[in-house]
LUMBAFI-173303 format. One line per field, with one value per residue (C-alpha): residue in one letter; x, y, z; residue number from 1. Coordinates in steps of 0.1 Angstrom, whole numbers, padded with zeros to 4 digits. Example, Ala and Ser with C-alpha at 12.3 -4.5 7.8 and 13.67 -1.06 7.14 Angstrom:
<nodes>
res: A  S
c1: 0123  0137
c2: -0045  -0011
c3: 0078  0071
n: 1  2
</nodes>
This chain:
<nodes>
res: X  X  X  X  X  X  X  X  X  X  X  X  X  X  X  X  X  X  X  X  X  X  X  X  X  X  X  X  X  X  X  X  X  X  X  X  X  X  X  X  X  X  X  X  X  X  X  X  X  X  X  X  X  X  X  X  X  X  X  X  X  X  X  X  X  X  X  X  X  X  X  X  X  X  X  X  X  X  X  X  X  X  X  X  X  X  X  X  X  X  X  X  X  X  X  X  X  X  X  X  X  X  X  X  X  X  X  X  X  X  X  X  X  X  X  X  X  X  X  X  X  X  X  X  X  X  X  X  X  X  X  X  X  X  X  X  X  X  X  X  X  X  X  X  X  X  X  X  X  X  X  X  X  X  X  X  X  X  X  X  X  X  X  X  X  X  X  X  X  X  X  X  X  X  X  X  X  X  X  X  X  X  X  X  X  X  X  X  X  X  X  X  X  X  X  X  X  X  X  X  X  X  X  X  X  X  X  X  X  X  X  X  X  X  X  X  X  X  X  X  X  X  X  X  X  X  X  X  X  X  X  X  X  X  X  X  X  X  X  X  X  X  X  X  X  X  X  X  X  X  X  X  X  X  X  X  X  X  X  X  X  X  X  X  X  X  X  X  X  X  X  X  X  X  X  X  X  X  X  X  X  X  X  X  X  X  X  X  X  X  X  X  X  X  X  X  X  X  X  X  X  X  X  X  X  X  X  X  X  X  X  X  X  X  X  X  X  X  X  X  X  X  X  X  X  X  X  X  X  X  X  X  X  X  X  X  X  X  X  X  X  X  X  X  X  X  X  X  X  X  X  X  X  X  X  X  X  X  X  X  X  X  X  X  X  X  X  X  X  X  X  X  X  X  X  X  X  X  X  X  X  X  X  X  X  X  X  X
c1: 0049  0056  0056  0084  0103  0101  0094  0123  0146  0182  0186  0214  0219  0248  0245  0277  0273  0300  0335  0317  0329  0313  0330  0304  0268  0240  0202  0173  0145  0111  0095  0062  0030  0016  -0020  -0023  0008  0016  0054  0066  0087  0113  0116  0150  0173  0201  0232  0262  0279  0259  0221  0199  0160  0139  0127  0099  0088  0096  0131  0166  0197  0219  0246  0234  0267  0249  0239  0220  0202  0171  0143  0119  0094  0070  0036  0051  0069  0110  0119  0159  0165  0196  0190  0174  0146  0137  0105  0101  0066  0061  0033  0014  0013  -0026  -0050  -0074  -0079  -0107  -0075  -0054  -0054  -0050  -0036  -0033  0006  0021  0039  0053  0066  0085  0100  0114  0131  0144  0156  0172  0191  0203  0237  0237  0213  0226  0261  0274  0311  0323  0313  0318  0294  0291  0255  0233  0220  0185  0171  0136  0114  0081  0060  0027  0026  0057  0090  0116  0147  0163  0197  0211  0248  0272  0290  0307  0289  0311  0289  0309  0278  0256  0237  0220  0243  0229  0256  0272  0246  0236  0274  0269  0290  0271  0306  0316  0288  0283  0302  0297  0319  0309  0324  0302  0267  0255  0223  0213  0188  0173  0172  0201  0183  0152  0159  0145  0119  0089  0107  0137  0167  0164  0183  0175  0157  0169  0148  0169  0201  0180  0154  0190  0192  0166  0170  0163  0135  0119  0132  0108  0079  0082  0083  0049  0036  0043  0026  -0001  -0035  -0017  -0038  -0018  -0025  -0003  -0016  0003  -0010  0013  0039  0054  0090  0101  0088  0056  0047  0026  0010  0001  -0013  -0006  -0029  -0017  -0038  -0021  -0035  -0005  -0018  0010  0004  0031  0042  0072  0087  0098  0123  0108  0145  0171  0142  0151  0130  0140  0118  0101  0076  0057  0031  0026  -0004  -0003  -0032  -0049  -0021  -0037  -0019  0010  0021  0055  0079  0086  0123  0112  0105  0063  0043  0023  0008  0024  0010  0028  0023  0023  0051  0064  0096  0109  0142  0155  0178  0191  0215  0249  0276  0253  0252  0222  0232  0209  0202  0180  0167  0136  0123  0095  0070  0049  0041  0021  0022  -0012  -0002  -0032  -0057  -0036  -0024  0015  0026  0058  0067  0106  0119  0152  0164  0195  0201  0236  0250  0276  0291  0327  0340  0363  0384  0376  0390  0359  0365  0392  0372  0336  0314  0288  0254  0244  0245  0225  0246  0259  0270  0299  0329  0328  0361  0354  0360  0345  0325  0300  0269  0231  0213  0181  0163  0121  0102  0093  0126  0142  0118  0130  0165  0163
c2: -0076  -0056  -0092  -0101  -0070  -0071  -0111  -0120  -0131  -0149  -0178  -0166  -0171  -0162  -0183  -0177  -0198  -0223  -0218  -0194  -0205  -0191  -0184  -0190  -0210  -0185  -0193  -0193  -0165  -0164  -0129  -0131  -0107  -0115  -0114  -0128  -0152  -0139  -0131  -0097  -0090  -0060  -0063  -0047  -0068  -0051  -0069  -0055  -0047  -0055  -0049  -0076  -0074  -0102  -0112  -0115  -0142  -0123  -0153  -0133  -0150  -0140  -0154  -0177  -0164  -0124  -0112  -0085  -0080  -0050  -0062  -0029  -0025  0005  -0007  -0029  -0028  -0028  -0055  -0063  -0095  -0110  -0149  -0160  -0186  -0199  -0182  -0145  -0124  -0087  -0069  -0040  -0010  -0006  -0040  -0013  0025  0033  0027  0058  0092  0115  0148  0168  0179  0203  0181  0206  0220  0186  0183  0214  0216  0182  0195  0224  0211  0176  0179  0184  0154  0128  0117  0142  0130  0110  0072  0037  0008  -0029  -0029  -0057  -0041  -0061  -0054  -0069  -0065  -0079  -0076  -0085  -0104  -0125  -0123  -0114  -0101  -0108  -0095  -0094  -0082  -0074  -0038  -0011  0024  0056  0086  0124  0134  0113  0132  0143  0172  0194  0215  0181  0165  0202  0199  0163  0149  0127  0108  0135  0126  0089  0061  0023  -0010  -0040  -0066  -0097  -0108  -0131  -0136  -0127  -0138  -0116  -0097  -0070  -0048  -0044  -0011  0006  -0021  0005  0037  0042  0049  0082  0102  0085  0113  0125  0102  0072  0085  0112  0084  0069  0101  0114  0150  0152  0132  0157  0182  0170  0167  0201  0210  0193  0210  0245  0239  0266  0248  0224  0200  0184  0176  0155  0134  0116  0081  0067  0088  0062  0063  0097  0080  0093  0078  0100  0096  0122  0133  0157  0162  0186  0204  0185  0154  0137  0124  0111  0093  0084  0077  0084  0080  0109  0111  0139  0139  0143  0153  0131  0110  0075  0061  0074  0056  0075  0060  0079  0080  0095  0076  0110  0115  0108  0081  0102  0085  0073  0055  0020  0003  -0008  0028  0018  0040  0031  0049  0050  0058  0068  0044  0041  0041  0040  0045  0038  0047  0034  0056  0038  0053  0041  0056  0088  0092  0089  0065  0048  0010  0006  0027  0010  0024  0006  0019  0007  0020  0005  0007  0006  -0012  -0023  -0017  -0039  -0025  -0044  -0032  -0035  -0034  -0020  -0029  -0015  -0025  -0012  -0023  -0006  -0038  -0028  0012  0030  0061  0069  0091  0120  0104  0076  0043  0034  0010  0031  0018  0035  0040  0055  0017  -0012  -0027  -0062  -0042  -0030  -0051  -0066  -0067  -0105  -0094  -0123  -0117  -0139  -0133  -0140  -0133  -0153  -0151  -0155  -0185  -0170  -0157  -0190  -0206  -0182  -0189  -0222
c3: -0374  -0337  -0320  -0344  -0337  -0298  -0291  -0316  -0285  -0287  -0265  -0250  -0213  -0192  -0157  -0132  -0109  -0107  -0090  -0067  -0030  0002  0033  0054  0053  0039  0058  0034  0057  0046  0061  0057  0073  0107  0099  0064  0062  0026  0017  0020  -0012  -0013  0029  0039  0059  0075  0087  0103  0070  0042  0029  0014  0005  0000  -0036  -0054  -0031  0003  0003  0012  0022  0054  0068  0097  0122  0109  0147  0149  0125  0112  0094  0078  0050  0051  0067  0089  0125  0126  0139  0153  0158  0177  0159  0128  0121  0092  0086  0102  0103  0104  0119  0102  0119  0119  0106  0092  0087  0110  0140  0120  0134  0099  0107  0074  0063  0039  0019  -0002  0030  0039  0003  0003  0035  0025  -0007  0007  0036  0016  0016  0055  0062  0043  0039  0006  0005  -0022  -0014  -0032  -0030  -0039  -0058  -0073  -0105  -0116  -0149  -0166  -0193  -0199  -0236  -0238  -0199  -0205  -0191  -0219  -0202  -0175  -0164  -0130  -0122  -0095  -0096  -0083  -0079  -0071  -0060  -0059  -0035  -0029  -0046  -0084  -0101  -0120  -0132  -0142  -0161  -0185  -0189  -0203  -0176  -0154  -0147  -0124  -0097  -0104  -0120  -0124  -0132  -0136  -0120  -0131  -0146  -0128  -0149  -0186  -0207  -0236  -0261  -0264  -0285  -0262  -0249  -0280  -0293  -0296  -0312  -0333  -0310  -0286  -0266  -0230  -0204  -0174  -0153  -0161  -0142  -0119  -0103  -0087  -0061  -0034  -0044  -0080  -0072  -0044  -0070  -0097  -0069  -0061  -0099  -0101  -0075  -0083  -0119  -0123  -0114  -0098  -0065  -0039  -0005  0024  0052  0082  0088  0119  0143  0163  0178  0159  0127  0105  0079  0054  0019  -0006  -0040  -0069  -0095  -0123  -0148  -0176  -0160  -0143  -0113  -0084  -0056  -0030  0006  0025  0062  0077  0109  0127  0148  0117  0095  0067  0044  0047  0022  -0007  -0033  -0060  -0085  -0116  -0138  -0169  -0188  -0195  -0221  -0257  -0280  -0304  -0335  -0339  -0361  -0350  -0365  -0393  -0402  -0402  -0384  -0352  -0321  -0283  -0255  -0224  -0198  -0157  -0133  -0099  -0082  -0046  -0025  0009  0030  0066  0093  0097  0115  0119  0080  0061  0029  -0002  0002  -0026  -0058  -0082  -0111  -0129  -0157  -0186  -0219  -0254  -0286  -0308  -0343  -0362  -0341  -0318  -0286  -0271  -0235  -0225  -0184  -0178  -0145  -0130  -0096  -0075  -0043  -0022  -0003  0009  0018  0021  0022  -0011  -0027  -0053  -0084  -0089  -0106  -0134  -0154  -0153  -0178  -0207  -0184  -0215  -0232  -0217  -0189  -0211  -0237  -0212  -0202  -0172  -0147  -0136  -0101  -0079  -0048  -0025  -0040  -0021  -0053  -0048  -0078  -0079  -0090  -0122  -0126  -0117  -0147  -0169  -0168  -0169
n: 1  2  3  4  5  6  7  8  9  10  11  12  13  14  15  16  17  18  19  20  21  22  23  24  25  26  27  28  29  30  31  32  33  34  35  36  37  38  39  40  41  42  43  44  45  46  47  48  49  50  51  52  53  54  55  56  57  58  59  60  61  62  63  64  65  66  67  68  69  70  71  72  73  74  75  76  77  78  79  80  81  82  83  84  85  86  87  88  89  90  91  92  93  94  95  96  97  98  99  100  101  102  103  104  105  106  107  108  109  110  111  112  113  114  115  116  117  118  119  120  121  122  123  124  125  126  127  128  129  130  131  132  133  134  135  136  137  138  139  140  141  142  143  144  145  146  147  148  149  150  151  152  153  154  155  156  157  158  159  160  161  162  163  164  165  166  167  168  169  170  171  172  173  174  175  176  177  178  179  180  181  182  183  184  185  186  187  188  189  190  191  192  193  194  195  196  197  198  199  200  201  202  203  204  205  206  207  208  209  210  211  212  213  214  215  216  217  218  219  220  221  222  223  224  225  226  227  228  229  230  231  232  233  234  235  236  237  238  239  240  241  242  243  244  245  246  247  248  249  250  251  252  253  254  255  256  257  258  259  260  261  262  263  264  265  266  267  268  269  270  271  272  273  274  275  276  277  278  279  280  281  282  283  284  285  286  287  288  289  290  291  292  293  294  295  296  297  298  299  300  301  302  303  304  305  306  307  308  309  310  311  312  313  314  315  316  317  318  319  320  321  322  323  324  325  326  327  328  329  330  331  332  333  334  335  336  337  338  339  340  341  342  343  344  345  346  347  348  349  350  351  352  353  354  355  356  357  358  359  360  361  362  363  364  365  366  367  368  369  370  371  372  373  374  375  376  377  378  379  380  381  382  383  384  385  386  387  388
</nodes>
């Protein structure tokens, strides 16, 4: 009975590929690591006015007249190049631990300030950018959904508002059109397989901006009986890169690491793993109206801030988590993935975009504008299999 109600798929598949003209040749680069030869998957490559990451398969596509052009993942060395080669490797900053100095850090310390001071260390004016918006779902280890668009994303602040969002108006700090799907295959009703429908949390809008995020970390922290500690693994060029824990004494444990500019004293990347299997199972209603048992899953979450023009501006926000539901002595997962990387950045006016869509629906229930655009959406292998 639950694989029929999540596994019951349309074969519907939306491919937009055709008509789509390039002004100039794009260069298949395959970045992979120095030591171990293995692709590098979500490695940021910036080019004088756009930002790309490599897939699934560490594969990204630039334009082979780009220049100069920064490659950066956390772990690995920067590296600007002025030409491109087919295949490009990355070294690690350290081949083993026993090289890394640890010198012990208040993290709390470093969110705060962070927190505090955001609006005058990152770019807070209103801003427009050209995003790819990925979306997956995966039940029981199989690829179920797969939806990748082109879009527009209007930000007020650059930032999460609170004031806004207890108002029940998160269209007065963020707005998003879509201008074209470029891939869909799935099921539209998957966003609310497991439970009857809900009201969707906080998280799914909040995990899009760097301060609610620290926001929430502090929250954690400050729990009574909560543990934390903070470590700094590397401090080259201005850069540290530190990891950290928080334990809390209802049993959410987080794990994360971040790079820190010691000169701006930003936070330039940010990834946080959750763990919340010391939750017990709750029973629930599943669709049909039958009763099952869920249990809150895993997660992690990442976001990419770069320097242009002396602002500080997103290039790339990830949510991913798991959950299960126990039917029957039976237990399903299901693996959400959402994916949004800022290509391309401009300064814009107050008033936001005319033809915003629903973010409270699932992106292909909106209307898309049709706007065309170059696209260098590179899907995966097993993404690639799935569409076809």
């Amino acid at each position: 009975m639950i694989k029929q109600l999540y596994t019951k798929y349309c074969a519907f598949c939306f491919v937009l590929l055709s008509g789509i003209f390039f002004s100039q040749t794009l260069k298949k680069i395959k970045i992979t690591d120095l030591q171990g030869g293995k692709p590098i998957p979500n490695v940021r490559v910036i080019l004088p006015n756009e930002v790309v990451y490599t897939n699934d398969d560490g594969i990204v596509l630039v334009p082979e007249n780009a220049g100069s052009i920064e490659i950066s993942k956390s772990g690995y060395k920067t590296e600007t190049l002025k030409s491109i080669t087919s295949t490009i490797s990355l070294s690690p900053l350290y081949k083993n631990i026993d090289e890394v100095k640890i010198t012990v850090v208040n993290i709390r310390e470093i969110f705060t300030d962070v927190q505090r001071h955001y609006s005058k260390r990152y770019y807070s004016k209103p801003s427009l950018y050209d995003i790819v918006y990925k979306e997956k779902s995966i039940y029981d280890g199989t690829l179920q959904l797969l939806l990748i668009a082109d879009a527009k994303f209007w930000s007020a602040y650059n930032a999460y508002n609170y004031k806004n969002s207890i108002n029940n108006d998160n269209d007065a700090f963020f707005q998003v059109e879509l201008n074209n799907i470029k891939y869909y295959k799935g099921d539209k009703s998957q966003d609310s397989v497991f439970l009857q429908k809900q009201e969707r949390s906080p998280d799914h809008a909040g995990f899009m901006f760097m301060n609610y995020t620290l926001r929430r970390l502090i929250q954690h922290i400050d729990f009574a009986g909560t543990k934390y500690s903070g470590k700094i693994m590397d401090d080259t060029d201005g850069e540290q890169t530190m990891v950290f824990s928080i334990t809390t004494k209802s049993l959410v444990k987080i794990t994360g690491k971040l790079l820190y500019n010691k000169n701006d004293k930003v936070i330039t990347h940010l990834e946080i793993a959750y763990d919340q299997s010391g939750f017990k199972p709750y029973e629930g209603k599943l669709r049909n109206g039958e009763t099952a048992e869920f249990q809150p899953g895993n997660g992690t979450m990442s976001l990419d801030f770069y320097k242009k023009d002396k602002k500080y501006i997103p290039s790339r926000a990830s949510v991913k988590s798991d959950s299960f539901v126990i039917y029957k002595g039976i237990t399903h997962a299901r693996i959400y993935e959402r994916d949004i990387i800022f290509q391309t950045f401009q300064e814009a006016q107050k008033d936001g975009l005319k033809n915003r869509i629903d973010f409270s629906k699932n992106m292909w229930e909106n209307i898309p504008n049709h706007e065309q655009k170059e696209t260098n959406i590179l899907l995966s292998k097993e993404e690639q299999e799935f569409i076809n």
